[in-house]
C-alpha positions as CSV (number, residue, x, y, z in Angstrom):
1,X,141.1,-130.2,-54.1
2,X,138.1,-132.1,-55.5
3,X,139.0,-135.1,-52.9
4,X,139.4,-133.1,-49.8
5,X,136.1,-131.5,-50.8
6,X,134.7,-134.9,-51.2
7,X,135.6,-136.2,-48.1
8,X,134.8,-132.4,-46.3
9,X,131.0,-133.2,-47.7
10,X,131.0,-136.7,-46.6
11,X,132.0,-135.2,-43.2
12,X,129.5,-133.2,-42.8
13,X,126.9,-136.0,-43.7
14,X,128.1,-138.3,-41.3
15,X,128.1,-134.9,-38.7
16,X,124.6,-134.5,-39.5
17,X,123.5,-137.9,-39.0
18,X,125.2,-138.1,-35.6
19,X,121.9,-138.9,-32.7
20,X,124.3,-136.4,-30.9
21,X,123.8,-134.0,-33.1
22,X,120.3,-133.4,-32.7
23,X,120.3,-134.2,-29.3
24,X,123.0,-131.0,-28.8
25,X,120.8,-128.8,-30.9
26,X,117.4,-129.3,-29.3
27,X,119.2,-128.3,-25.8
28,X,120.5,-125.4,-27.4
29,X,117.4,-124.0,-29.3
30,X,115.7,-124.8,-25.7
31,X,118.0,-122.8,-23.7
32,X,117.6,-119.9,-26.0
33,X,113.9,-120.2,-25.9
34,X,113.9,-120.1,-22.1
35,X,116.6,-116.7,-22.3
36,X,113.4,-115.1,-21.9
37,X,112.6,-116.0,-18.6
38,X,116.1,-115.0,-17.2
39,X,116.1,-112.0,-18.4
40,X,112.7,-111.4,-16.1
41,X,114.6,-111.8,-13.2
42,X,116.9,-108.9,-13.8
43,X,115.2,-105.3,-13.5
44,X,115.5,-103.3,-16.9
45,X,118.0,-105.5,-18.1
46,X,115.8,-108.7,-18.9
47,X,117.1,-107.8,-23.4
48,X,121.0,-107.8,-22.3
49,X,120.8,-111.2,-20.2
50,X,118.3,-112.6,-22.5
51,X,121.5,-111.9,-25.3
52,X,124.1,-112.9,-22.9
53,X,122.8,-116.1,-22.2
54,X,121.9,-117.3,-25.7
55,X,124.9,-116.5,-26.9
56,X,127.2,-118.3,-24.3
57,X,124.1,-121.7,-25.1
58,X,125.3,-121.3,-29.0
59,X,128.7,-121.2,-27.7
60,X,129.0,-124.0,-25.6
61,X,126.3,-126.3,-27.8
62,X,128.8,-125.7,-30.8
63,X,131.6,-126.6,-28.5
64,X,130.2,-129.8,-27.6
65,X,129.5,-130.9,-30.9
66,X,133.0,-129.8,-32.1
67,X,134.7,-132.0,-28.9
68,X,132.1,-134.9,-28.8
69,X,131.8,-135.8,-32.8
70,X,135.1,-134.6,-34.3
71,X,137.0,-136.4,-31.3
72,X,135.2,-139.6,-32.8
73,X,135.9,-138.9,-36.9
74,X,139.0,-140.6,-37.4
75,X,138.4,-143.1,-34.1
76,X,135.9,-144.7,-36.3
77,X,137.6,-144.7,-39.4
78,X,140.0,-146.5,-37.8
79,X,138.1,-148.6,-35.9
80,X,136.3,-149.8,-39.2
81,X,139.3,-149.9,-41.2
82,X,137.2,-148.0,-43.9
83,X,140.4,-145.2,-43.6
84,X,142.0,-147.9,-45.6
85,X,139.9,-148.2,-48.5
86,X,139.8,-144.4,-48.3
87,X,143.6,-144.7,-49.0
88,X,143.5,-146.9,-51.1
89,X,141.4,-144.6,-53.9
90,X,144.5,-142.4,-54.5
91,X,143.7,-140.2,-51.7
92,X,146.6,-138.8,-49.6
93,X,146.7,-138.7,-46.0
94,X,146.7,-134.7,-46.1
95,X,143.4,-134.1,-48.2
96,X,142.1,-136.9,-45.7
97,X,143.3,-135.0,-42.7
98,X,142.3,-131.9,-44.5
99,X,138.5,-133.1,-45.4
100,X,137.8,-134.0,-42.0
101,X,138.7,-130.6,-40.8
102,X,136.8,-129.0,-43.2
103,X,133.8,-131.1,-43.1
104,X,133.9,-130.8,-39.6
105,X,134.2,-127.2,-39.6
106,X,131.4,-126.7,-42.2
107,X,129.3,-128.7,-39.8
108,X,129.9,-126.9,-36.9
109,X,129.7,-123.6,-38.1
110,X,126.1,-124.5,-40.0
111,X,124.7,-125.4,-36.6
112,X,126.2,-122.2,-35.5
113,X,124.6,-119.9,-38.2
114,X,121.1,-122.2,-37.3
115,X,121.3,-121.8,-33.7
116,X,122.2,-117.9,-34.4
117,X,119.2,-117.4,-36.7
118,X,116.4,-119.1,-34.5
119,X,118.3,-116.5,-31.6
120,X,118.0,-113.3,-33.9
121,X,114.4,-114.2,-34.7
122,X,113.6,-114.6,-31.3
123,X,115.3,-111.7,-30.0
124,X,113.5,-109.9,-32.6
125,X,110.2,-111.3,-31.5
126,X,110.9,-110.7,-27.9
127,X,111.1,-106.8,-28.9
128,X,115.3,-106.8,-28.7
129,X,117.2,-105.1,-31.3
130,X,120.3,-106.7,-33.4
131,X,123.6,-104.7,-33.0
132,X,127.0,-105.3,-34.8
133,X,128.8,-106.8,-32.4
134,X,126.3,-109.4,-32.0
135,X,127.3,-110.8,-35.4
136,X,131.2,-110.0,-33.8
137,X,130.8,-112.0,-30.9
138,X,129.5,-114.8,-33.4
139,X,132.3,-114.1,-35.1
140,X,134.5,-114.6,-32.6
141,X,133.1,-117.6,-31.7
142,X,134.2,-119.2,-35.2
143,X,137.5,-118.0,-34.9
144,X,137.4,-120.2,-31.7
145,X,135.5,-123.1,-32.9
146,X,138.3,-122.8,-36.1
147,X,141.3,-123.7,-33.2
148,X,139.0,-126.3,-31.2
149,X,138.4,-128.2,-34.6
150,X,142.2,-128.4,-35.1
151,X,143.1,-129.6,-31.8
152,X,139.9,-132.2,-31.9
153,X,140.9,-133.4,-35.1
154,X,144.7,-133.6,-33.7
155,X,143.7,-136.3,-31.2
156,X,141.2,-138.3,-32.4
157,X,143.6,-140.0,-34.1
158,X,146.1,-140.9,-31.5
159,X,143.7,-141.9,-28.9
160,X,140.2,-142.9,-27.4
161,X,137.1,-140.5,-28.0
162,X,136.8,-140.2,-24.6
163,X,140.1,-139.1,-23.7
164,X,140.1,-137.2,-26.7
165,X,137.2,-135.3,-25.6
166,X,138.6,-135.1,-22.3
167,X,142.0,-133.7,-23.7
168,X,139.9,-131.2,-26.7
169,X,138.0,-129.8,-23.2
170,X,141.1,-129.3,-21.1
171,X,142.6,-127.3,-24.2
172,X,139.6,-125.1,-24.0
173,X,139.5,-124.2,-20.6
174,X,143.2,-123.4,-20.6
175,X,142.9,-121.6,-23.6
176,X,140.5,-119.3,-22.0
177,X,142.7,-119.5,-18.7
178,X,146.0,-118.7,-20.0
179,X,146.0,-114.9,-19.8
180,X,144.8,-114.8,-15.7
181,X,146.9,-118.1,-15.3
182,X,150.4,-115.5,-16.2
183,X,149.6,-112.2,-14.9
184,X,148.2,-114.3,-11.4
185,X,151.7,-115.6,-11.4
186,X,153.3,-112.2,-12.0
187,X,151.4,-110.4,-9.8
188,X,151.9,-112.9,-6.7
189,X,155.4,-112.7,-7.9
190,X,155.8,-116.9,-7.8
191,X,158.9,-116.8,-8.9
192,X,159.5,-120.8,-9.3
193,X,156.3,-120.9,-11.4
194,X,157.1,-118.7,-13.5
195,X,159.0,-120.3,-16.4
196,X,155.6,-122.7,-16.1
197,X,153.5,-120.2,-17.2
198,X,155.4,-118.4,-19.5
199,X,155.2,-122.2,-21.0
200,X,151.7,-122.8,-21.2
201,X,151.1,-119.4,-22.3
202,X,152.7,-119.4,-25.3
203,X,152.1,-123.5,-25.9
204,X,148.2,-123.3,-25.6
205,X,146.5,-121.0,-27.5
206,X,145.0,-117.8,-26.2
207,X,141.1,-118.1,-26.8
208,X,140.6,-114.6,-25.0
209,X,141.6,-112.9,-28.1
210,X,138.5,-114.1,-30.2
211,X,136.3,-113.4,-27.5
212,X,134.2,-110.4,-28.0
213,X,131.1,-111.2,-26.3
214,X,131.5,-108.6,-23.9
215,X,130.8,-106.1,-26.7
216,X,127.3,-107.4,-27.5
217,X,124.8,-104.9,-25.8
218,X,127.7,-102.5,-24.2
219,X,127.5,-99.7,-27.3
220,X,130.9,-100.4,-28.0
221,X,133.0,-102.4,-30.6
222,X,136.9,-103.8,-30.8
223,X,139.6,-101.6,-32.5
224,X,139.6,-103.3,-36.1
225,X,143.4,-104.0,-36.0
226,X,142.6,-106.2,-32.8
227,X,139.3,-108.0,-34.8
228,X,142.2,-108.9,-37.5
229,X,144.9,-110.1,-35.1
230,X,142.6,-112.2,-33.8
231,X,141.8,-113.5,-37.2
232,X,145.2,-114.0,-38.4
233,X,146.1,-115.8,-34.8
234,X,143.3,-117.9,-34.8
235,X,144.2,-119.4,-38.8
236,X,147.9,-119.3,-37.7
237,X,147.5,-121.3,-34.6
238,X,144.7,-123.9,-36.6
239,X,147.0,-124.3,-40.0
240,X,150.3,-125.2,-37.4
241,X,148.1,-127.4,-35.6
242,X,146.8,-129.2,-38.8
243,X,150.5,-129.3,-39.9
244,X,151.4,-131.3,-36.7
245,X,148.3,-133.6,-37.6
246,X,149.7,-134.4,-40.6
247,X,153.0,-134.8,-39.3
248,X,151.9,-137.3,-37.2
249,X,149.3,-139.2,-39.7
250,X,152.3,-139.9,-42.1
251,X,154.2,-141.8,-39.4
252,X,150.9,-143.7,-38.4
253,X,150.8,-147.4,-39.9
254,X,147.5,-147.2,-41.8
């Protein structure tokens, strides 16, 4: 494990050095601060938008980074040829495959737990009040960012980072369209497009059951069996993804 951690911190260096990186971050800590100023709009609700909206920046901020630098960390090893010296040290192709994933993941999830800490400090400022399922919903989010990693990492070997990105972002949206994609289907009773999305249900991965942001400010929270079930499908659905990676990076003449 001491080379997959290796490369996992080297990761997270080269993450951190990323222009993008900042660049992603200042928008996000900027859209947060200006939460404020939404929330005026709505009468008596200015706290719960003020929440909404930062939460769904941190969200999509994280996302980018996830899609725009991990779709790029094997590209450039590649297109360097510094994967083969890599290779060359006695390192095998999984702790590679594994080290980016969790050096990307570790870098992600850092600027998550920043971005989430200027939010609570500024909520806290602003006179809101910190509930549990805020730290859910962040929760959730990780869960989330855990499957988006995997399927970044997936393809930024096997093609360009702009397609990558292009292909990481489609398997977002579907993720979080999958559920109303099947029951839209069922309930129009499209009989010839069913077997379709029966398909793509079960292919892509349903990214509904790590949201929880609709708990934050509603007084409620998840049953804890459903908190763990998305747990388990979320590292389920990563680990077969990384075992496809792998798969695929064996066969791969470098």
């Amino acid at each position: 494990m001491g080379k997959v951690i290796a490369i996992a911190g080297n990761t997270v260096r080269e993450v951190v050095r990323d222009k993008v990186f900042y660049i992603l971050v200042f928008f996000a800590v900027l859209l947060i601060a200006v939460s404020k100023a939404l929330g005026w709009i709505s009468m008596e609700q200015d706290v719960k938008v003020m929440k909404d909206f930062s939460i769904a920046a941190i969200n999509l901020f994280v996302l980018l980074i996830t899609i725009f630098l991990g779709t790029t960390l094997v590209y450039k090893e590649i297109d360097k040829r510094t994967i083969y010296t890599i290779l060359s040290k006695d390192v095998g192709r999984w702790q590679f495959v594994l080290g980016k994933y969790f050096g990307l993941l570790a870098a992600a999830s850092m600027c998550m737990a920043g971005m989430t800490a200027v939010f609570i400090v500024y909520l806290l400022v602003m006179g809101g009040g910190v509930e549990a399922s805020l730290f859910l919903a962040v929760g959730g989010m990780l869960l989330e960012l855990m499957l988006i990693t995997s399927v970044s990492l997936l393809f930024s070997g096997l093609t360009s980072p702009v397609l990558s990105a292009f292909i990481t972002f489609c398997f977002f949206l579907l993720g979080h369209s999958v559920e109303v994609l099947r029951k839209f289907v069922e309930e129009f009773e499209f009989q010839g497009l069913e077997p379709m999305a029966n398909a793509i249900y079960y292919l892509f991965p349903n990214l509904e059951n790590c949201n929880f942001k609709m708990y934050v400010g509603s007084g409620t929270l998840p049953e804890a069996a459903h908190v763990l079930w998305a747990a388990a499908y979320a590292a389920g659905y990563s680990a077969a993804l990384i075992g496809i990676t792998l798969v695929i990076y064996r066969r791969k003449d470098f």
